[in-house]
Steps between C-alpha positions, in 0.01 A plus 500: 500500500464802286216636359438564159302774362251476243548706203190625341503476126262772340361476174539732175221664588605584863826650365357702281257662807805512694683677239226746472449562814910557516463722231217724693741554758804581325725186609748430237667261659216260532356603209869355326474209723165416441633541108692249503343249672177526225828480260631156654099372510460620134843306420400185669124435344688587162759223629234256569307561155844466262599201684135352473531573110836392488333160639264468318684543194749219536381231315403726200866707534614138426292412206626832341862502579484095331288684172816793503814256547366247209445794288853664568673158509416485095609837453840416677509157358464685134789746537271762459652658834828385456571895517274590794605563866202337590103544513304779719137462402192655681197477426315806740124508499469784745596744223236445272581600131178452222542170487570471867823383549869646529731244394881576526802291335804561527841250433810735613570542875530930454173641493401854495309557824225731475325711818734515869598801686715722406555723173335496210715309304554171321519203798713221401520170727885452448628652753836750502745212686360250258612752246859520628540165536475462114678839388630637782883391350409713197638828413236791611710786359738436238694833579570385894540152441209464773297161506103534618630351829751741542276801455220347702728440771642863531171723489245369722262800379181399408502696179849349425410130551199551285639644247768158509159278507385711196798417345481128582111452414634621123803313479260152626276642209183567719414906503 
């Protein structure tokens, strides 16, 4: 019969000495592997604690969804959101504002996203195939005769197929 090895498990603070001590001598490659083994330790207490939370947060996520759906069934029930795609609330306490909260509504599914990577510009969560599939049989460029899907088909350029999507965001009424 085989034997098996133990496998020592070292703490946080015995990686860090290790990584130090890596670092004295100039050995990247532990020093990378030693990285990422504090990364997947990190990961996994932050794991445990969510999932504790989560847990612990059950019976009151309950309570609160019940308080939501009775107040959103009346608005429904009234025809008050007769015209709405539907209801994306938050309610964010870790950006405190002066009276501490950062509520957010909003009733159509096409939201302006705000942050991401990328340029500068205005971030939209629709995205460009979405886009197409509503317009993409319309007419681009009245002189050709081109439709959106026409023109995004035959210049894969990335300058090209944004300038289509600019196109698209205005004719869907959002930049």
């Amino acid at each position: 019969m085989a034997e098996t090895a133990e496998v020592e498990v070292k703490t946080q603070d015995q990686l860090l000495a290790d990584m130090r001590a890596a670092l004295d001598t100039g050995d990247f490659k532990a020093v990378s592997k030693i990285s990422s083994e504090i990364a997947k330790m990190v990961a996994a207490t932050e794991k445990v604690e969510k999932d504790a939370k989560l847990a612990a947060l059950v019976g009151t996520t309950k309570k609160v969804m019940g308080i939501l759906d009775n107040a959103v069934k009346k608005l429904v029930d009234s025809g008050e959101l007769d015209e709405a795609d539907g209801i994306w609330f938050a309610f964010d306490f870790g950006e405190k504002r002066e009276y501490g909260i950062n509520p957010s509504c909003r009733l159509v599914k096409v939201a302006r996203r705000t942050g991401g990577t990328g340029g500068g510009g205005k971030k939209f969560s629709i995205s460009t195939n979405e886009l197409l599939g509503k317009h993409g049989s319309e007419i681009m460029n009245k002189e050709t005769g081109q439709t959106f899907q026409e023109a995004y088909d035959a210049d894969t350029g990335g300058n090209a197929r944004y300038a289509i999507r600019g196109k698209l965001l205005k004719l869907e009424g959002l930049s």
